[in-house]
C-alpha atoms as one frame of an Amber mdcrd trajectory, in Angstrom:
protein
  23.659 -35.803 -26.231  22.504 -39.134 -27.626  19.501 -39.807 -30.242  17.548
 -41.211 -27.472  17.629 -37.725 -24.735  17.126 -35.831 -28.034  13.900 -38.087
 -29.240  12.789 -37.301 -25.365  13.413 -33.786 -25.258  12.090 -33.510 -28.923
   9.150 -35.858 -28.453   7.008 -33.776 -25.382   7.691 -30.358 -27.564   6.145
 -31.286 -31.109   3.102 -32.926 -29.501   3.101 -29.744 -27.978   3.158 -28.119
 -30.786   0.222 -29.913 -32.918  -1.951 -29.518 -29.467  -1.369 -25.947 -29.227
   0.129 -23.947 -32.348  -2.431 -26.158 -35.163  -5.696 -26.530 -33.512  -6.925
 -23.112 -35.182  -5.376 -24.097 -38.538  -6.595 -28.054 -38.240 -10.048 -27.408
 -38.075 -10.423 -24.990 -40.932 -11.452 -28.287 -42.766 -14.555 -28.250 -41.038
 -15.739 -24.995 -42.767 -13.432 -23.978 -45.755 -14.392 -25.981 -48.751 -17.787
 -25.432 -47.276 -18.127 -22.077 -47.257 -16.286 -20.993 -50.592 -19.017 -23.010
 -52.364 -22.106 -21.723 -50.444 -20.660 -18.432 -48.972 -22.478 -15.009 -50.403
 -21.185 -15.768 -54.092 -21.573 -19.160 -54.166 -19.740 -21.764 -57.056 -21.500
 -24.081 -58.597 -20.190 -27.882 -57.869 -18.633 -28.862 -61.128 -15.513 -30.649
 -61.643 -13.918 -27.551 -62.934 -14.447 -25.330 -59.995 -13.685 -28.544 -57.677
 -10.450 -29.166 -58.710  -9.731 -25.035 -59.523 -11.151 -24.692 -55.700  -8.360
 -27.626 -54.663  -5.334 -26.356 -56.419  -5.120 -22.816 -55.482  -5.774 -23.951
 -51.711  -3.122 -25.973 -51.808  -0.727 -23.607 -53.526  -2.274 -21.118 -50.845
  -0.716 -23.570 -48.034   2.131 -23.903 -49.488   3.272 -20.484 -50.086   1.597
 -18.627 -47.061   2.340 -21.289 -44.571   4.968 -23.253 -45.933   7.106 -21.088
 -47.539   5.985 -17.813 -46.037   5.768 -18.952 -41.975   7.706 -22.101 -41.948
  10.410 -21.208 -43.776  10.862 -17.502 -43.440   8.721 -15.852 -40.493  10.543
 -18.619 -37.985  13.457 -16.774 -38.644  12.695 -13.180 -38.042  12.079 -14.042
 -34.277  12.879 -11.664 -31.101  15.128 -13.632 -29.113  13.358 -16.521 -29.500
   9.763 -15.091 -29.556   6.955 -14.160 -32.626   4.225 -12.987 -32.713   3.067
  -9.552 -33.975   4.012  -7.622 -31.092   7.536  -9.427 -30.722   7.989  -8.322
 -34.665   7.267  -4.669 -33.694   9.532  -4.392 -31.497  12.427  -6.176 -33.077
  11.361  -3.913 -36.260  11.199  -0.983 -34.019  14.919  -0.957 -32.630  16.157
  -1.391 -36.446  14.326   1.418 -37.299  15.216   3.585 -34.022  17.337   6.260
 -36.179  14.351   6.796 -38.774  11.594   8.568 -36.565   9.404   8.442 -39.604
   9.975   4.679 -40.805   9.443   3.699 -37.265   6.235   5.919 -36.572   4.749
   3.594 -39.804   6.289   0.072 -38.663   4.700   1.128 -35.244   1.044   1.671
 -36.786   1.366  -1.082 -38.769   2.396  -3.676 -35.687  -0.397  -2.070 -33.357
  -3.312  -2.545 -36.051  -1.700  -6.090 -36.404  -2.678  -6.836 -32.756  -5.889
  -5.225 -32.944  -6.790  -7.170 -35.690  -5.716 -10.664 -33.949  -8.128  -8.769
 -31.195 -10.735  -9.151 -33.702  -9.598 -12.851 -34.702  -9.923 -13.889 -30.961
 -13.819 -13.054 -31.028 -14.295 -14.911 -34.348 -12.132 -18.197 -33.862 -13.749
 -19.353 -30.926 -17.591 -18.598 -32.528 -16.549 -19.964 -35.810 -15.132 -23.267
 -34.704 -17.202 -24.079 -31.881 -20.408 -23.563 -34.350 -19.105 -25.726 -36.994
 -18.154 -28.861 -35.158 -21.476 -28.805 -33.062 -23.659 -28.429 -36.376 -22.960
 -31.983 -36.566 -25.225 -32.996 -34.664 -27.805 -31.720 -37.455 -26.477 -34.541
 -39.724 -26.823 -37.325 -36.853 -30.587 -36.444 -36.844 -32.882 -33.403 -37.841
 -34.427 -33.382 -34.393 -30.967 -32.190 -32.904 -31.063 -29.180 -34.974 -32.221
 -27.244 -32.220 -29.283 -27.842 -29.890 -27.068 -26.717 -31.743 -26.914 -22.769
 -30.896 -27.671 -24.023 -26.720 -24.721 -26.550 -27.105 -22.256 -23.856 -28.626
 -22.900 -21.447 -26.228 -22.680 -24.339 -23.077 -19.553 -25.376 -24.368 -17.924
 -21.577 -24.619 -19.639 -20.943 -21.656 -17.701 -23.627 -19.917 -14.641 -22.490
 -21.895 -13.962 -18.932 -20.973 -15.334 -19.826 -17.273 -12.106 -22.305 -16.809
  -9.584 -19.839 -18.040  -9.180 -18.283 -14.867  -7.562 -21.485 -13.090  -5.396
 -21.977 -15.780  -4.490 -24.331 -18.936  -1.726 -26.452 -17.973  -3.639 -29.493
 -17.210  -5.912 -29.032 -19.964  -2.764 -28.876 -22.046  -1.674 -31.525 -21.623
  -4.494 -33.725 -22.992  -4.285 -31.256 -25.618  -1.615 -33.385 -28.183  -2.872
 -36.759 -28.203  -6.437 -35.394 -29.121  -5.155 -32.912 -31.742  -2.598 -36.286
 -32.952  -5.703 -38.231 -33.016  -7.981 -35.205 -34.971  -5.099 -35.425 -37.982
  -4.659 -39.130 -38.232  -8.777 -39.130 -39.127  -8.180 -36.372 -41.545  -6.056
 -38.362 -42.960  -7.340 -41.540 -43.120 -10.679 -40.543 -44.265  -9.584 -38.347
 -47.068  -7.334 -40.963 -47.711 -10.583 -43.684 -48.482 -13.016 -40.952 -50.502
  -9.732 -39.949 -52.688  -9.051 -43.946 -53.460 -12.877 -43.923 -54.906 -11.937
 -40.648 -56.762  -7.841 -40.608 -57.655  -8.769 -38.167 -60.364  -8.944 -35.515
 -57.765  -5.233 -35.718 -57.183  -4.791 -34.015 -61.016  -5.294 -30.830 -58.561
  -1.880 -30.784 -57.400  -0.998 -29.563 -60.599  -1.119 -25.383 -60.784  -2.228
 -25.205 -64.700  -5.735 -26.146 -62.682  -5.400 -23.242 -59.731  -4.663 -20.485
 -62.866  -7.851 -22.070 -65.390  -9.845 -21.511 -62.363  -7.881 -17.813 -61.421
  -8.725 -16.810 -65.348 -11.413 -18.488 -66.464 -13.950 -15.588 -64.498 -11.655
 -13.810 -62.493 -14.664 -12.130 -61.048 -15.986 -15.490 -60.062 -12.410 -16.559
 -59.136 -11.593 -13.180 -56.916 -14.952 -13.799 -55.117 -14.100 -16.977 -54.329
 -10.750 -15.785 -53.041 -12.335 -14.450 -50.070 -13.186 -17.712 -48.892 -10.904
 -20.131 -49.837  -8.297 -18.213 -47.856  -9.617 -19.918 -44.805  -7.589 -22.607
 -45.075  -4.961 -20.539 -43.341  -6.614 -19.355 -40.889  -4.457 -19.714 -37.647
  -1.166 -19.912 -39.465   0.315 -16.772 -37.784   0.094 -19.407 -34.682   2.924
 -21.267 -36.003   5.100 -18.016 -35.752   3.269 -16.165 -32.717   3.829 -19.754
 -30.601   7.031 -20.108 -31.499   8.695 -19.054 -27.860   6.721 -21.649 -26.394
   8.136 -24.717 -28.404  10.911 -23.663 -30.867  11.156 -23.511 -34.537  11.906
 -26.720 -34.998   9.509 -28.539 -33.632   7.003 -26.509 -34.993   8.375 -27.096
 -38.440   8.705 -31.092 -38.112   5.277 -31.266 -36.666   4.125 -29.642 -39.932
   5.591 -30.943 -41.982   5.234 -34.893 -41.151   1.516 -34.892 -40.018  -0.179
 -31.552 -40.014   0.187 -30.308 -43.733  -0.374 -34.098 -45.202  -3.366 -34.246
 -42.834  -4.770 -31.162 -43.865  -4.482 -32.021 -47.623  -5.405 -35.367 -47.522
  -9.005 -34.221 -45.903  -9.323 -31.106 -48.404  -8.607 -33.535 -51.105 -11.155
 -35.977 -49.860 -13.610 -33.728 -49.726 -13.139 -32.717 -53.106 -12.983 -36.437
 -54.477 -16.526 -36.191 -52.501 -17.910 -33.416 -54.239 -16.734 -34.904 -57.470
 -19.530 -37.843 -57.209 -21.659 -36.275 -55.026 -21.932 -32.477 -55.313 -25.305
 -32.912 -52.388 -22.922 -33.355 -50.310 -21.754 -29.773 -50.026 -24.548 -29.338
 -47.662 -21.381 -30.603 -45.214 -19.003 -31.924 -46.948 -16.642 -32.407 -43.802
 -19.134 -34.568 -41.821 -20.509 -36.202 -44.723 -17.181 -37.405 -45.922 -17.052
 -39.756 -42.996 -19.099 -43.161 -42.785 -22.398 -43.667 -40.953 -20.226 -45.155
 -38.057 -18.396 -42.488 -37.828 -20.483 -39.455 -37.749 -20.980 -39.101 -33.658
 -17.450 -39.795 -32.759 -16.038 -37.476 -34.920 -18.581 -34.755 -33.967 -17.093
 -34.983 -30.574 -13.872 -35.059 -31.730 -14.035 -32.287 -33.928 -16.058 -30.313
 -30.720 -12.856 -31.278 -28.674 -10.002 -29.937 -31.654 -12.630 -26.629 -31.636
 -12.266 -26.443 -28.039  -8.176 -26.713 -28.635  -8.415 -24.062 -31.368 -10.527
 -21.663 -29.200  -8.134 -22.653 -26.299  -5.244 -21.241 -28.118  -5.802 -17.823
 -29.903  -7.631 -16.939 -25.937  -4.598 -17.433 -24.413  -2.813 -15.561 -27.461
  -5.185 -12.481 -26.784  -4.207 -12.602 -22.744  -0.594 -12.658 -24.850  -0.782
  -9.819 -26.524  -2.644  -7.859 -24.206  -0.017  -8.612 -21.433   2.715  -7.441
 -24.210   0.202  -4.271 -24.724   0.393  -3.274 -21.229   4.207  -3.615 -20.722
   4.976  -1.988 -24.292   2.524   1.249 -23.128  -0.159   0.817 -25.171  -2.784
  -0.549 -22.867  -3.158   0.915 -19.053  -2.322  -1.548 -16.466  -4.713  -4.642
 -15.898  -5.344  -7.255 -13.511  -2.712  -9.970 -15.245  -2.694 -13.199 -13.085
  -0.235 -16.229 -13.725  -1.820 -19.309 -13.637   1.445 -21.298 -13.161   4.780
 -21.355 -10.925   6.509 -23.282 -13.554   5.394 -21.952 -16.875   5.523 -17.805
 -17.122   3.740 -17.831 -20.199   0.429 -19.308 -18.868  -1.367 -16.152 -17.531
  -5.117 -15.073 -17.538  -6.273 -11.849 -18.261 -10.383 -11.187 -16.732 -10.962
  -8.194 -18.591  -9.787  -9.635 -21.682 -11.521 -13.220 -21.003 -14.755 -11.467
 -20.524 -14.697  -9.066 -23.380 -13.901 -11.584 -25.657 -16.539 -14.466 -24.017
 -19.370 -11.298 -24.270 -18.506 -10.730 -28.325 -18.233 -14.350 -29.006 -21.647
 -15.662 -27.878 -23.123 -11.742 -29.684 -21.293 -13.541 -32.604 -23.111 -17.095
 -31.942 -26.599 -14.900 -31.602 -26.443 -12.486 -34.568 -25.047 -14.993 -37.003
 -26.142 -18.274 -36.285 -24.122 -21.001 -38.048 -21.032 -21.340 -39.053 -20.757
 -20.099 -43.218 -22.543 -17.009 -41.874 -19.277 -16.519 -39.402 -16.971 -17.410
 -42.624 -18.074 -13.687 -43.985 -16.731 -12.134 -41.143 -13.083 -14.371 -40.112
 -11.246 -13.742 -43.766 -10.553  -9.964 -42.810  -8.435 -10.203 -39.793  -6.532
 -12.885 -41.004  -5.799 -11.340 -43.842  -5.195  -8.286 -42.671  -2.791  -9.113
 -39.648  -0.858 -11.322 -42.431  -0.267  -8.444 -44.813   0.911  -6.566 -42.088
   3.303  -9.096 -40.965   4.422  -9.407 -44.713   5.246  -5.709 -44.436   6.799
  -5.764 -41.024   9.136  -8.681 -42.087  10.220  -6.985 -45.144  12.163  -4.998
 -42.559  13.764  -7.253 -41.275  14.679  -9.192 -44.791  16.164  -5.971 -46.074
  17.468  -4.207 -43.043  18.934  -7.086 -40.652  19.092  -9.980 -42.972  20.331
  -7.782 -45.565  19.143 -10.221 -48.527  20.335  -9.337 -52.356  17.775  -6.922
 -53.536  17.730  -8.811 -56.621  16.541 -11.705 -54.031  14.835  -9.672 -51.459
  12.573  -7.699 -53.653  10.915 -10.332 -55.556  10.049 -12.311 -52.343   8.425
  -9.626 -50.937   6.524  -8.566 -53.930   5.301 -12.068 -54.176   3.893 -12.390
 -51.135   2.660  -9.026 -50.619   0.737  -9.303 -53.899  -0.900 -12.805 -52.767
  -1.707 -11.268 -49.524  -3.751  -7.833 -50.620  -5.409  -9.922 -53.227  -6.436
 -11.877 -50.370  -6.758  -8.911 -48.378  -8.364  -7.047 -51.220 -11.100 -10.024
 -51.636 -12.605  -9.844 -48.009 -12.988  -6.518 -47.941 -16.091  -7.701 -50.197
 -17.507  -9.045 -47.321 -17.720  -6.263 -45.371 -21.838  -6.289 -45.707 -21.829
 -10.289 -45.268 -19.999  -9.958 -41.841 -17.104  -8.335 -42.515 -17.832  -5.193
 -40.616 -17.180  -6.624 -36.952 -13.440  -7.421 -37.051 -12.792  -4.169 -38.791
 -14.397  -2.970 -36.519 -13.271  -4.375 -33.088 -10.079  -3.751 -35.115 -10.346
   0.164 -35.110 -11.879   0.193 -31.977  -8.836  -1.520 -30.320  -6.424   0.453
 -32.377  -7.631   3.526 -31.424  -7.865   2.594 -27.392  -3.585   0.963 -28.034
  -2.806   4.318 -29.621  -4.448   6.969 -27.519  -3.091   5.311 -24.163   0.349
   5.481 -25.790  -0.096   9.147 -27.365  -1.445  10.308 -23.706   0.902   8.594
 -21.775   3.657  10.522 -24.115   1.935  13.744 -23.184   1.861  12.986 -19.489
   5.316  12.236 -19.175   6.195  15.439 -21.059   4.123  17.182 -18.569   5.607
  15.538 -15.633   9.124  16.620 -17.543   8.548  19.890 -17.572   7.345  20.538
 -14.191  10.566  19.164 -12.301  13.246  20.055 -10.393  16.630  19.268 -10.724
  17.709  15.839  -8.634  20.959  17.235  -8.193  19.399  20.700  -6.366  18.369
  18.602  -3.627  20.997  16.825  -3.497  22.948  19.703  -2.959  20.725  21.238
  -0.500  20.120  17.910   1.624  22.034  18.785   4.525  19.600  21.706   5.245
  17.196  19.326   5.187  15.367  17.077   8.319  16.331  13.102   7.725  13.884
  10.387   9.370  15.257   7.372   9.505  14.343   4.444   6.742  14.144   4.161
   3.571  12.159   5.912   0.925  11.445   4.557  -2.703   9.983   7.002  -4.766
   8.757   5.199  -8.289   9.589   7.493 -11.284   9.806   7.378 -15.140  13.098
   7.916 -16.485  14.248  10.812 -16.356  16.894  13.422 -14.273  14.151  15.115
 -12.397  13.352  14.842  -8.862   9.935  12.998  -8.617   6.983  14.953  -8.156
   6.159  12.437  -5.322   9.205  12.958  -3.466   8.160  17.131  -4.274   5.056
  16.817  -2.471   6.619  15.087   0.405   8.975  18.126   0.770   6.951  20.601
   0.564   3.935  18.549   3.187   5.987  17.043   5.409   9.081  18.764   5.149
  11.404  15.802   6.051  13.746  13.618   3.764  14.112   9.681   4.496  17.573
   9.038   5.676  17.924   6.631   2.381  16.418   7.816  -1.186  15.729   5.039
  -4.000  14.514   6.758  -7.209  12.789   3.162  -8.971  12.092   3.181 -12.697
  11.237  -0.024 -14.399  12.162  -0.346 -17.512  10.847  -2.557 -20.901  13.021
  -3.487 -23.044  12.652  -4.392 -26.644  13.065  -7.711 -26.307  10.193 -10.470
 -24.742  12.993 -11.570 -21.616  15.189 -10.146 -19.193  17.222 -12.136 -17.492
  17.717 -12.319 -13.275  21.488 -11.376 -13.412  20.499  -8.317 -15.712  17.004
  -7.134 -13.808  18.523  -4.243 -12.149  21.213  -1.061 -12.699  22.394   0.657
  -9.523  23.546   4.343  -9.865  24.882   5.924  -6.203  23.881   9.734  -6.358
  25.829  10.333  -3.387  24.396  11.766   0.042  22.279   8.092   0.208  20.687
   9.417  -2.689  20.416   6.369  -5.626  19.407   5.556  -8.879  17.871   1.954
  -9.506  16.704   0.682 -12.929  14.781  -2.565 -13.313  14.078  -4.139 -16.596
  12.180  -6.625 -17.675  11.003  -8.097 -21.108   8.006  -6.827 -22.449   6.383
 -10.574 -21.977   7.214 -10.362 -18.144   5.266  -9.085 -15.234   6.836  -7.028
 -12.584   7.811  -7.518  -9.495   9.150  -4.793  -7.469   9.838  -6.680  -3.959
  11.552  -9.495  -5.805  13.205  -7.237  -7.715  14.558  -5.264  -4.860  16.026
  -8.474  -3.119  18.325  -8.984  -5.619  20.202  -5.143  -5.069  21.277  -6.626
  -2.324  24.064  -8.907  -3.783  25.160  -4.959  -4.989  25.471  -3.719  -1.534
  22.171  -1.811  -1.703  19.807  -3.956   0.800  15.960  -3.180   1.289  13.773
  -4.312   4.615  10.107  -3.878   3.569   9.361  -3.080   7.442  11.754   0.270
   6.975  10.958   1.120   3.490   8.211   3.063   2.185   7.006   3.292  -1.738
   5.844   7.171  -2.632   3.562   6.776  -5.945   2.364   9.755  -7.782  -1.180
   9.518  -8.584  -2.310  11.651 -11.267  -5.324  13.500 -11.583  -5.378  14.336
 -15.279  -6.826  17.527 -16.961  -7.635  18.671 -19.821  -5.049  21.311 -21.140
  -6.172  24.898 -22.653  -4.292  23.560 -25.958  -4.116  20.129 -25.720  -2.041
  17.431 -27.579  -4.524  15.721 -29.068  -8.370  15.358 -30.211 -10.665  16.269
 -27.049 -12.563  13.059 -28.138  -9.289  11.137 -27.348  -7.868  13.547 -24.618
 -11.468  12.338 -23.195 -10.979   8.570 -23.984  -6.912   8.749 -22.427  -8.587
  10.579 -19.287 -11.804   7.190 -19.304  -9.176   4.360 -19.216  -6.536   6.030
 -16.798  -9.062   6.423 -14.281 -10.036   2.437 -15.110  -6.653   1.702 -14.946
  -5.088  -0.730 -12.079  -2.834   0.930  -9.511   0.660   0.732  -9.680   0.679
  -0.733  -6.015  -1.044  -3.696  -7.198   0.149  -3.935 -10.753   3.931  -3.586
  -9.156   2.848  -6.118  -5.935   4.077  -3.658  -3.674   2.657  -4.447  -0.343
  -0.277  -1.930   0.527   0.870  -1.340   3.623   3.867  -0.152   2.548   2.620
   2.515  -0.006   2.153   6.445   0.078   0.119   7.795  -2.880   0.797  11.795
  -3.996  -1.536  13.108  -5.622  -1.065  15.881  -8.340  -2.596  17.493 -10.508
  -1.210  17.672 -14.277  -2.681  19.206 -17.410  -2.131  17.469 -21.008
């Protein structure tokens, strides 16, 4: 391939990348150096804590995002993909032969997701706020705007989702290319008028300021770690545009953007510490002030843009993994698979966001409440990774240890410092957070106990496959969808025992997710012939595809086993679930598991199975 197809092929997917995987990252300028001075312990703006405040956010960056994401993460991916569930489950089949190891790994990964659950409500809230609280420094008389603006514009937002993001994408680079470049430039022009700011760089400044109070110091900790906000995006978005773009768009514009503007705003504080009222806006020039609100309302709009279509992400990945019930999941695109939209997610998250907008009101009263997820789902991924560093990588311990401990003890301090702000605003991720980590868990717990159930009530396949000639044949063909297992299904039980007739041709359908975010066409399905035109068919998918069983079933034919939708009929067990005279977990959650599987989408829909073409069996199982 020559230089010039690679530029184009390389070209389309890092401007990609900056459009998409930074926007949540870029615009933590807007707030960060903001908040850690006014936040609920506030510093006071001396040249000391300035250039303390500087240094350990850039040794921040360049650990946890550099070193930590860039460097390492990128490489524990899951055939291509990241992300917290994609880490699960690639940590999940190393740990297959350890029930215990993987029962923690597993908690861990799920309270990662609920967390970025959490993260979705706050990003959105947070960024939106601060940009539009520009228009406070453009006059006083605006000030009243700002909360009707913020909620217009996320109004407007999460109303869009539903006819997808592609075309909105692809305006998304140039404006995020254009949002760096004036970082740059106008950190660039307030650090010439201050050059003594650079002296930050150095770390002897980061551990004065770490030692001098550490009280003061830890406090501050709990702010200052917004300037990584959104850098589990570079990993979680890495199936979409590859590691390396991702890296080369960091490190050539985003992380010298980024530092340039932190740095300018510090060389602002240094002769001006007024200006912390907003230093971001105020670092600008008069000139300058209304375009860059709107372009810092547009990069908000980007960052918002991509941890939504993260959560519709992870949810999808929750459904197919078992740990949410099925869901309305629609794609958005016939050329991209990854662009979905999820309603119940879109709405749940639009309803918390503008609560969020309402009970807190501007944007360092949000920067209370954002530090906990991220730190928390970043830990966690620390942890999960350490798996894979010692158990696939298999890294010198003498290497492998030290690395970890590093960067676990830099996360829990950072962990351990927002936990402060549970009062200040704290208390809603954790919250959402244990909320969605109990709803992941209990689905996956009762869906355990119902196939158990459904286990032990069967018969033998093989007895009726024996016994079939004794038995009526109608002509067709009759797919009966089942879990895995050797058992007859309890739908094709039912039919027995009602109608007292066999079709002439008997499919048993299980579909299958795999631990791995693909599945390709020439591997979607496994054909088993049972004999008597009984057979076996397995279809698996990745756990970031949706299924579908008609397409699906067209391909069996280029194995002999040929379906005609107008002769074949789907028999789906529908469940009526009850509670059991000893059940198998807390009523509270036997309760909860009984709430959502009633609110759950049916498998003729979920599947795509034409209606028409569907038999439901009801039965009646105890858990």
């Amino acid at each position: 391939m020559s230089d010039t197809q690679t530029k184009q092929k390389l070209s389309p997917l890092v401007l990609g990348a900056i459009g998409v995987v930074y926007g949540d990252i870029g615009t933590s300028p807007l707030y960060a150096i903001q908040a850690t001075f006014t936040g609920p312990h506030p510093l006071p703006v001396v040249a000391a804590n300035i250039l303390g405040v500087l240094s350990v956010m850039f040794w921040t960056i360049m650990l946890l995002v550099s070193f930590k994401y860039v460097v390492i993460m990128m490489r524990a991916d899951n055939h291509g993909e990241g992300g917290s569930m994609a880490l699960l489950a690639l940590v999940s089949e190393l740990t297959k032969q350890h029930p215990k190891i993987k029962w923690f790994v597993t908690a861990l990964g799920v309270f990662a997701a609920a967390l970025f659950f959490g993260d979705g409500m706050i990003t959105p809230a947070i960024s939106v706020l601060s940009a539009v609280e520009g228009l406070g420094l453009v006059s006083h008389q605006f000030s009243i705007f700002i909360l009707p603006v913020t909620v217009l514009i996320l109004t407007g937002l999460f109303f869009i989702q539903k006819r997808g993001t592609g075309m909105v994408g692809m305006a998304f680079g140039p404006i995020m290319v254009l949002w760096f470049i004036s970082l740059a430039v106008f950190g660039v022009i307030s650090i010439a008028q201050s050059p003594e700011i650079l002296f930050a760089l150095n770390p002897v400044y980061a551990f004065r300021f770490l030692t001098a109070d550490p009280r003061i110091a830890f406090f501050a900790l709990g702010a200052i770690v917004l300037v990584i906000t959104g850098g589990e995006a570079l990993y979680a978005d890495m199936g979409h545009f590859g590691k390396f773009p991702i890296r080369l768009a960091w490190f050539t514009l985003v992380l010298p953007a980024l530092v340039l503007n932190y740095f300018g705003q510090g060389a602002l504080l240094l002769h001006n510490p007024q200006a912390i009222a907003n230093p971001f806006y105020l670092l600008n020039p008069a000139w300058a002030l209304i375009p860059m609100v709107l372009l810092a309302t547009a990069a908000t709009v980007i960052a918002s843009q991509a941890v939504i279509s993260g959560a519709f992400s992870v949810a999808n990945q929750s459904v197919q993994m078992g740990f949410l019930p099925r869901m309305e999941i629609r794609q958005t695109s016939d050329k991209a698979q990854g662009q979905i939209y999820v309603p119940l997610t879109n709405w749940t998250l639009y309803l918390a966001v503008i609560f969020l907008v309402f009970t807190f009101q501007g944007s360092s009263n949000l920067a209370a409440a954002y530090g906990i997820a991220v730190t928390g789902t970043m830990t966690i991924t620390t942890m999960l990774t350490a798996f894979v560093i010692v158990m696939l990588w298999r890294w010198p311990l003498v290497i492998a240890i030290p690395v970890i401990s590093v960067l676990l003890i830099v996360d829990l301090t950072y962990f351990a410092a927002n936990i402060l702000k549970i009062p200040q605003g704290g208390w809603f991720p954790l919250g959402v957070a244990l909320i969605s980590f109990t709803v992941l868990t209990t689905w996956k717990r009762g869906r355990k106990l119902l196939f158990d159930e459904v286990a032990s009530l069967t018969v033998p396949l093989q007895a009726i496959i024996d016994d079939v000639d004794n038995m009526p044949r109608v002509s067709g063909t009759a797919v009966f969808l089942t879990p895995m297992g050797d058992g007859a299904p309890s739908a094709m039980l039912h039919n027995l025992k009602h109608n007292h007739v066999l079709h002439e041709r008997n499919v048993l359908l299980t579909v299958v997710v795999e631990d791995k975010p693909y599945v390709t066409r020439g591997n979607r399905f496994l054909i088993n012939d049972l004999g008597k035109n009984f057979f076996r068919v397995r279809l698996f998918y990745g756990f970031m595809q949706t299924p579908d069983i008609p397409l699906a079933l067209e391909l069996c034919g280029s194995q002999g086993l040929s379906f005609d939708m107008m002769t074949t009929s789907f028999f789906v067990s529908r469940a009526l679930i009850v509670s059991s005279p000893k059940p198998g977990m807390a009523k509270w959650r036997e309760r909860l598991y009984v709430a959502l599987s009633k609110n759950a989408m049916n498998a003729t829909d979920f599947f795509k199975i034409p209606a028409n073409r569907v038999i439901e069996m009801g039965t009646r199982i105890e858990i």
